[in-house]
C-alpha positions in Angstrom: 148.2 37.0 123.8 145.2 36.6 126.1 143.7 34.0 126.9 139.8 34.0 128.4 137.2 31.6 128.4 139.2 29.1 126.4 139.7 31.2 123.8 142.9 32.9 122.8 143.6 35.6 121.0 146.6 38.2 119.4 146.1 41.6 118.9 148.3 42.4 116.4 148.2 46.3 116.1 147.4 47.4 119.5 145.0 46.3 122.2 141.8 46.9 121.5 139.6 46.7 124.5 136.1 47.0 122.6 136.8 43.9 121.1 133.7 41.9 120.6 134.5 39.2 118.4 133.9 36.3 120.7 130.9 37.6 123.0 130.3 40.1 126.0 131.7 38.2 128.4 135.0 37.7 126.9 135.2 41.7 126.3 134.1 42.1 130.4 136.8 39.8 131.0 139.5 41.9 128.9 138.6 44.5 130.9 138.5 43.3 134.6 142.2 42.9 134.6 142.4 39.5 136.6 146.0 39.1 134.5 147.1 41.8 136.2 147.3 40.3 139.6 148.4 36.9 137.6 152.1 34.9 139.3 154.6 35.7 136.3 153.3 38.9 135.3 156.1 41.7 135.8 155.6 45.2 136.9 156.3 47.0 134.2 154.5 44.7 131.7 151.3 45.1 133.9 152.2 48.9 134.2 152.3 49.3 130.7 148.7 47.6 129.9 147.3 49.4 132.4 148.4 53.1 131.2 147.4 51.6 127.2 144.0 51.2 128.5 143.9 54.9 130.0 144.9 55.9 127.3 142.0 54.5 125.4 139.5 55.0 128.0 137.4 57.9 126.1 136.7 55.4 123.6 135.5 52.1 125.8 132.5 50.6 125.6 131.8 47.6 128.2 134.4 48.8 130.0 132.6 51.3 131.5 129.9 49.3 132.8 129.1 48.8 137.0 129.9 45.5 136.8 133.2 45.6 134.3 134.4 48.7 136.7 134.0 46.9 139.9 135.9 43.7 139.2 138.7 45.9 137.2 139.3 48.5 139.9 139.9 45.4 142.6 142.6 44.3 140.3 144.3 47.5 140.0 144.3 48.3 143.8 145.3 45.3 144.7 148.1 45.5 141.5 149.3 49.3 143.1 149.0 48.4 146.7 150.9 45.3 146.1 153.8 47.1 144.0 153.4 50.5 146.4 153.0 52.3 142.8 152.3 55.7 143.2 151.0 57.2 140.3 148.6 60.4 139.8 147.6 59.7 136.5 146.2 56.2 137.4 145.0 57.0 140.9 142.9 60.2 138.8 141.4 57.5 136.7 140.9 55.1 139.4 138.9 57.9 141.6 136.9 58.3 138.5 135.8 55.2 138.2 134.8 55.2 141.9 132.9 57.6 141.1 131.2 56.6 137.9 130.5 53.4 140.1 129.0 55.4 143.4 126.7 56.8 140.2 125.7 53.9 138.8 125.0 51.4 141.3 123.4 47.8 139.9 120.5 48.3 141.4 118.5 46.8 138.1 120.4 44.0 138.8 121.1 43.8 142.4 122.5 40.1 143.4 126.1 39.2 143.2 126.3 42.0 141.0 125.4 44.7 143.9 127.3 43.0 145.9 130.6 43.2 143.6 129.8 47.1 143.7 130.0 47.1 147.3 133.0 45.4 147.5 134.7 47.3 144.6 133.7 50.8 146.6 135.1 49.0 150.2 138.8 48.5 148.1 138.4 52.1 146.8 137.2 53.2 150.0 140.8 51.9 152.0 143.0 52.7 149.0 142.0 56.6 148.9 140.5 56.9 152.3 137.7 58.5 151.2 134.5 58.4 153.9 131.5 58.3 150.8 132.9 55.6 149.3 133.3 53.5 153.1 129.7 54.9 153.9 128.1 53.6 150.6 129.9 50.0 150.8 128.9 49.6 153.7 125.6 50.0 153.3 125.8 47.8 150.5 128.1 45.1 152.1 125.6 44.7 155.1 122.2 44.9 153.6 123.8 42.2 150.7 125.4 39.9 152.3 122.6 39.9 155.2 120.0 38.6 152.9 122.4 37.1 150.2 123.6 34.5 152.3 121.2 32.4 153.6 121.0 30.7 157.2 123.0 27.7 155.8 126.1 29.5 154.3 124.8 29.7 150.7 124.8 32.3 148.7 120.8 33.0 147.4 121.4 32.6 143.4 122.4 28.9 144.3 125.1 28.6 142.2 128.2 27.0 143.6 130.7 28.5 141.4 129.1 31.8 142.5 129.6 31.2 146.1 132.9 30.8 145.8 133.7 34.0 143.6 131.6 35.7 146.4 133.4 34.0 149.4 136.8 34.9 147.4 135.6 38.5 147.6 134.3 38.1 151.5 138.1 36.5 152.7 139.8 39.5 150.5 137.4 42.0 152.8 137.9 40.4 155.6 141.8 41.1 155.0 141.5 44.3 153.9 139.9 46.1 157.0 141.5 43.8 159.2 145.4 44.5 158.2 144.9 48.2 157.6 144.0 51.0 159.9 141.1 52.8 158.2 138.0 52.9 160.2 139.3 50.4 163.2 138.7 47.3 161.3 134.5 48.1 162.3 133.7 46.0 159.6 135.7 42.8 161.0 133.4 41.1 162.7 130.5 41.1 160.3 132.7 39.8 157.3 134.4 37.5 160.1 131.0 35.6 161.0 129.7 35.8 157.3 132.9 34.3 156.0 132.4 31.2 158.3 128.6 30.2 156.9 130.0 30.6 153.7 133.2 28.1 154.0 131.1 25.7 156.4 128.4 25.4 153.7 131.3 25.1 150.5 133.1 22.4 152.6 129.5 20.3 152.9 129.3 20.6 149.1 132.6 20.2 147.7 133.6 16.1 146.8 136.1 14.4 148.3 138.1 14.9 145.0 138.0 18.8 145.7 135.5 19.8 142.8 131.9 21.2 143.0 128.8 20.6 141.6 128.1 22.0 138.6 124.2 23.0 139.0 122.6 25.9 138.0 125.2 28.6 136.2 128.9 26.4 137.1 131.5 26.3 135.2 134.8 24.9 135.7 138.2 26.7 136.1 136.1 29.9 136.8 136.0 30.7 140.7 139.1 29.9 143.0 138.7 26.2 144.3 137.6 25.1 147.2 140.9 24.2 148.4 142.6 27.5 147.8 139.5 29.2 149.4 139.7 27.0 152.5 143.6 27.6 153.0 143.6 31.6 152.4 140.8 31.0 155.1 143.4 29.0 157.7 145.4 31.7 156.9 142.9 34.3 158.4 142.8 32.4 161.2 139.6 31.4 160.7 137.7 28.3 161.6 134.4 26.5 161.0 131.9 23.8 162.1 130.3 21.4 159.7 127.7 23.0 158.1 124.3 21.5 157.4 122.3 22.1 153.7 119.0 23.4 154.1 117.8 26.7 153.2 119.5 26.4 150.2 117.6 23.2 149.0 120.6 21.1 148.6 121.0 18.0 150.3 124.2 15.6 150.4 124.8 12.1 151.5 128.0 10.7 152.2 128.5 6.9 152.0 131.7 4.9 152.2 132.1 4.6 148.6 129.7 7.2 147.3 128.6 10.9 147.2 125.3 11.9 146.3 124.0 15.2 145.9 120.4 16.4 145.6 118.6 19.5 144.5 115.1 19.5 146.3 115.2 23.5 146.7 113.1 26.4 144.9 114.8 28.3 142.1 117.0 31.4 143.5 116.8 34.3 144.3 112.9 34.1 143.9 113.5 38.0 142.6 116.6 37.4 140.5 116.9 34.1 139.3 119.2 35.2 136.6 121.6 32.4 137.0 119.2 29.5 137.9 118.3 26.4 135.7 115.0 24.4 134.8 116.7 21.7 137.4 114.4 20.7 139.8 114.9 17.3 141.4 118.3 17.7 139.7 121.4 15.3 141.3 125.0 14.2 140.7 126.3 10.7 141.7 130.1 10.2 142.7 131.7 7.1 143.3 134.9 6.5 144.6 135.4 10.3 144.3 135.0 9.4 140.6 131.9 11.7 138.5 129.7 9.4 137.3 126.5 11.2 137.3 126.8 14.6 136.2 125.4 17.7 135.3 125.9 19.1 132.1 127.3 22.1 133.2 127.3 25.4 131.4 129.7 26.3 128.4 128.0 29.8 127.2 126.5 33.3 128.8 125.4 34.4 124.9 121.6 34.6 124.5 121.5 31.1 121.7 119.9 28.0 121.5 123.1 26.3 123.6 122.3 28.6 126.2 118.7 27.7 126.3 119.2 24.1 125.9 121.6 24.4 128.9 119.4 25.6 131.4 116.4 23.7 130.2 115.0 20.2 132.3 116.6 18.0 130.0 119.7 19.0 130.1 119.7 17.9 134.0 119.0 14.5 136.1 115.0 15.1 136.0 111.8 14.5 135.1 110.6 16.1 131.9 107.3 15.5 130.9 106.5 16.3 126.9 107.5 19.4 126.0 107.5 21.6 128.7 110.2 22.3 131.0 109.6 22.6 134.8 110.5 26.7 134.5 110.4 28.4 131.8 113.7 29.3 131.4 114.1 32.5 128.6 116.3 35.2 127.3 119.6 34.1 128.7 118.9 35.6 132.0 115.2 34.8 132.6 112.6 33.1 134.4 109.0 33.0 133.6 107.0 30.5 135.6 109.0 28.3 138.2 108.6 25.1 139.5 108.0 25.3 143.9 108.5 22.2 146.2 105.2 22.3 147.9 106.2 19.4 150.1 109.0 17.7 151.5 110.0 14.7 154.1 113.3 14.0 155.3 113.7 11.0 157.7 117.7 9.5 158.1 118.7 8.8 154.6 115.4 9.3 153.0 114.5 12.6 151.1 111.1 12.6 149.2 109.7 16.4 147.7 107.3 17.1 145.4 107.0 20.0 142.9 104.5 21.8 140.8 106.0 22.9 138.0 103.6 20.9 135.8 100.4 22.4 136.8 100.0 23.9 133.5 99.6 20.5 132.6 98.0 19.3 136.2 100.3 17.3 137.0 102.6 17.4 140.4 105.8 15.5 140.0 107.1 13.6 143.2 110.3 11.9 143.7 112.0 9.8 146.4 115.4 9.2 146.7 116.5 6.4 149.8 120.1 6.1 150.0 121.7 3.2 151.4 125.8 2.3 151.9 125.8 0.7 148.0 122.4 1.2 146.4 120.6 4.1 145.5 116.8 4.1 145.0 115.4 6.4 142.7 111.8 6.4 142.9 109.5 8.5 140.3 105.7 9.2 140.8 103.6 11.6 139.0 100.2 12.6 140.2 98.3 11.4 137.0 99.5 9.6 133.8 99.9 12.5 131.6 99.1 13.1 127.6 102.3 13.7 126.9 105.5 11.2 127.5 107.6 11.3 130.2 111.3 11.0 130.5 113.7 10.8 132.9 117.2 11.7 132.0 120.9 10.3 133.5 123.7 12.3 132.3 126.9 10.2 132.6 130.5 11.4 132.3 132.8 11.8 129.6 134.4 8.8 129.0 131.9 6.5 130.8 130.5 3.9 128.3 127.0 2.7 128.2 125.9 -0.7 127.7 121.9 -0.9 127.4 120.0 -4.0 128.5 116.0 -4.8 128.5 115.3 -2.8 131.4 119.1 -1.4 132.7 122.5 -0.3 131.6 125.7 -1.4 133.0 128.7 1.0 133.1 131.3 -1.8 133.1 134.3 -0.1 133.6 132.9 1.3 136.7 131.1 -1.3 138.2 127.9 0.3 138.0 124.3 -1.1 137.1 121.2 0.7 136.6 118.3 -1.2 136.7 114.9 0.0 135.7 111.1 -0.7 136.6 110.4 -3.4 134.5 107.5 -1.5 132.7 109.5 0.9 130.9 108.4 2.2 127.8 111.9 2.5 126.2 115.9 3.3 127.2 117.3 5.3 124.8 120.9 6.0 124.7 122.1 9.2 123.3 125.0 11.6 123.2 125.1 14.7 124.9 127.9 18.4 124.9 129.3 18.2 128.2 130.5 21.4 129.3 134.6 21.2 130.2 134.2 25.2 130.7 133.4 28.1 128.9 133.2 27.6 125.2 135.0 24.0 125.4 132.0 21.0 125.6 133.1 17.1 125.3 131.0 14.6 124.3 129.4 12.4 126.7 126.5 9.3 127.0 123.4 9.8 128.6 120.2 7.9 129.1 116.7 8.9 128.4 114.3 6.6 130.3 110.7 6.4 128.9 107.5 6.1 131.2 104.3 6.2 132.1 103.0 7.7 135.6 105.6 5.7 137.5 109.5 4.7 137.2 111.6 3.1 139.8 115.8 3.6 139.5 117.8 0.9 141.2 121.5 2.6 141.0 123.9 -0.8 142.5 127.3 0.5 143.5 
């Protein structure tokens, strides 16, 4: 049985590692191999799955993709080396698909999936000692992760989830060419320092309660967590300062009783904004290391209305105005025009921006958020009353029941009250799929606030 993405499944006559029935991504995950390296497996169980897929490797498909090759030969170094399996047969295959990789680099791509080739060749580099494959990872490795990880400790696509697969993949480097002989650790030092701005910037973003925010493409129960991240880290020896958000576009505030966290940034990367959502102005509210303002999350990678409805503005704590979303977000994958903060002021606890992703419509769409130690002030301007109505959206989280009043709603349970400008055109309360993970959504309350040019959020906590 296997078990990916929430979704299990029995092959009953054989394995068969084309299988497509529930999407690409569940087939890349069949073949990556992360089972391989899981607690109970046993050797000869994970021995035997690995020789049934060389056995059938004329006949894969996705499994001989860049991306599919560079996860799934990690897992079986790291499966051999562990286990000190010698094998000819699987080493031939193994050097193969080094080389099929060293062939086929992402370059179409580039982003964290470059970056996985690099690290992919660096593992294959150390477990065959082979000088190409050192010399093209670490090209890769130091170009990437030079302008992949900005001055704050993100990593450019913006995705926290992300980060931590790639910070995962940075700590396993880092332990690789420091515990083994080949090249004199020259490496070290670069991974070292790059591995600190990543864990300084994860520990500024991660919640009291340990999770992340779900923006852009997040899911949960994907990446390692935070906490197993920051303890493989301690055991590296490794330590870190506070970081502090910028380049990235996030901004946190941390109150007694309350976590907020802001998204005043530009889509990322600018050139490959494959993962990135129509979320500008986007932000979650925790209180009492409780979620109560969430994003929705993401639940799909297949090119469908879900997918599209997941990374559009309303699916995200924002300003939509009519129809049109800030970015137009397409194709699964795809950005066409993209909203840009042309302005923002920062001053204590105060954070105002403005963005243009309405010029189309010539409007500019400015927003002001003042935090203070049990309110937060939510205030909503647009340049011009527009043709079209405007709506601002609160996505709450499962469980968390709505009680609408004239001009607020009252989350009784937890104590919270929302209270409106008293000019509001409507409150509408409707349900929303909260994404639990891939393929698994829960159903959820959120509020659709109505306006004109002009809407003022009182959040009492």
């Amino acid at each position: 049985m296997f078990l990916f993405l929430n979704i299990k499944h029995v092959f009953k006559n054989g394995i068969d590692w084309n299988y497509s029935g529930y999407g690409k991504l569940w087939t890349f995950n069949l073949n990556y191999f992360d089972f391989l390296n899981q607690e109970n497996i046993k050797v000869d169980e994970g021995l035997s799955l690995v020789n049934d897929y060389i056995s059938n490797y004329k006949i894969l498909k996705d499994g001989k993709e860049s991306y599919t090759i560079s996860l799934r030969t990690i897992n079986w170094v790291k499966f051999l080396s562990k286990h000190n399996i010698q094998d000819l047969s699987i080493n031939q295959v193994l050097f193969n698909d080094y080389q099929r990789l060293l062939s086929n680099l992402e370059l179409q791509f580039l982003g964290n999936h470059y970056m996985e080739n690099g690290f992919a060749l660096l593992f294959g580099a150390y477990f065959f000692q082979d000088d190409e494959l050192y010399k093209a990872s670490k090209k890769i490795l130091e170009s990437e992760l030079e302008e992949e990880i900005l001055k704050d400790g993100a990593h450019f696509e913006l995705s926290p989830m992300y980060h931590q697969t790639m910070l995962h993949r940075v700590l396993d480097c880092l332990c690789l060419v420091r515990y083994n002989d080949y090249k004199s650790q020259e490496l070290e030092e670069f991974l070292k320092c790059k591995a600190i701005q990543m864990l300084a910037w994860l520990e500024k973003v991660t919640y009291k309660n340990g999770s992340i925010p779900m923006v852009n493409d997040s899911s949960h129960d994907i990446a390692p967590s935070s906490k197993k991240l920051f303890d493989y880290a301690k055991l590296l020896n490794l330590n870190w300062n506070q970081g502090e958000l910028k380049e990235s576009g996030y901004r946190k505030v941390i109150m007694k009783n309350y976590e907020l966290f802001i998204d005043v940034g530009h889509i990322g990367a600018s050139y490959q904004p494959a993962h990135a959502h129509a979320d500008t102005f986007n932000f979650e509210l925790m209180v009492k290391q409780v979620p109560i303002i969430v994003d929705s999350g993401t639940s799909t990678y297949e090119k469908n209305n879900l997918r599209q409805l997941q990374r559009s503005t309303e699916s995200h704590n924002t300003v939509k105005i009519g129809d049109y979303n800030q970015s137009q977000v397409w194709s699964g994958f795809r950005v066409g025009n993209r909203a840009k903060v042309i302005s923002i002021n920062e001053e204590g606890n105060i954070i105002e921006a403005t963005h243009d992703g309405y010029k189309r419509i010539k409007v500019l769409h400015t927003r002001k958020y003042v935090a203070k130690p049990n309110e937060v002030i939510i205030e909503d301007l647009l340049s011009k009353e527009p043709d079209y109505v405007s709506r601002a959206f609160f996505h709450f989280y499962p469980g968390i029941r709505v009680v609408k009043d004239e001009n607020s709603i009252k989350l009784e349970k937890e104590g919270v009250i929302m209270k409106f400008s008293e000019d509001v055109l409507d409150i509408i309360i409707r349900e929303y799929n909260y994404a639990l993970g891939f393929n698994k959504t829960t159903k959820a309350q959120k509020a659709e606030v109505v306006f004109r040019r002009i809407l003022k959020t009182h959040i009492y906590l």
